[in-house]
C-alpha positions in Angstrom: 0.0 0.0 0.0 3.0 2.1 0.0 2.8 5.0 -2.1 -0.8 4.9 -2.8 -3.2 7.7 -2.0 -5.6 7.8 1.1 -8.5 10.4 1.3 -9.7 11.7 4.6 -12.2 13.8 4.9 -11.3 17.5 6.5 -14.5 19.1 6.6 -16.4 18.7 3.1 -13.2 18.7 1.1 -11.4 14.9 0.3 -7.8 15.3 0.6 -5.4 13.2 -1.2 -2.5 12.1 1.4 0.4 9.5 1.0 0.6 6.8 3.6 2.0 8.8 7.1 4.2 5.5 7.5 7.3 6.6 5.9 10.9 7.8 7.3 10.6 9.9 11.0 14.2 11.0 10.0 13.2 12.3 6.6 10.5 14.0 7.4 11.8 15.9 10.6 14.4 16.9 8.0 11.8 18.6 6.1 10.3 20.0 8.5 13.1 21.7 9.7 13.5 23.0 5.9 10.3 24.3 5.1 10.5 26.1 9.0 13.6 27.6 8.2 12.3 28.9 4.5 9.3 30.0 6.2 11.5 32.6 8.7 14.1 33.5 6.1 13.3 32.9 2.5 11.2 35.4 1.1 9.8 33.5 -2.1 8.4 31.0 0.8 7.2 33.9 2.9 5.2 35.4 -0.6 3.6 32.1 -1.5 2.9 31.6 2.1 1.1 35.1 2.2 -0.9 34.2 -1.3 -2.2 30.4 -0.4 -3.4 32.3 3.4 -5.5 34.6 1.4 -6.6 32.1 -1.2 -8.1 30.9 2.3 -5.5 28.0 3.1 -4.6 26.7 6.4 -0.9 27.0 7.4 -1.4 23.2 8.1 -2.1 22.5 4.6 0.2 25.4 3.4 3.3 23.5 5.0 2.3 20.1 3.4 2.6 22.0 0.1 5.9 23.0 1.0 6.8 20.2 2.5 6.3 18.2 -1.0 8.2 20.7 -2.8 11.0 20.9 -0.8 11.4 16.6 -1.0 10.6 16.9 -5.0 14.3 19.2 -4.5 15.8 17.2 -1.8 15.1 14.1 -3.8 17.3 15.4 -7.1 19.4 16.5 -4.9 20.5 13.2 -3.4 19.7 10.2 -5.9 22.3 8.2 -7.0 23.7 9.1 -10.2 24.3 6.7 -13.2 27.5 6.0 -14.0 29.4 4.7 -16.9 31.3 1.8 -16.3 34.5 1.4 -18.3 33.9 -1.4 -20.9 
């Protein structure tokens, strides 16, 4: 089931959620990221500003940023292919 969507119901609205089951580590560390973007970065602090008055939660504004920031942490750290000498 790993990987698949999950809907729970937040008021009227079904919200599509990957399984909570995943790394603690991993997502600590994003958490940490997105908090730290939050205070200093300002592109974070301008989206942050537009999804509040599109009438978003901050709880559902940091899961936003939370997926963005693994999408970038994710290119940053996969394994590279590598030619082999033949």
């Amino acid at each position: 089931m790993r990987g698949q969507l999950r809907r729970t119901l937040l008021g009227h609205s079904a919200v599509p959620r990957l399984n909570r089951g995943g790394d603690r580590q991993a997502n600590a560390a994003l958490h940490r990221i997105v908090q730290t973007r939050l205070h200093f970065d300002p592109r974070t602090r301008d989206y942050h500003e537009r999804r509040t008055k599109a009438g978003k939660t901050r709880r559902e504004i940091v899961r936003c940023l939370k997926r963005y920031a693994a999408r970038e942490v994710f290119h940053l750290v996969r394994p590279t292919q590598s030619c082999s000498p033949s």
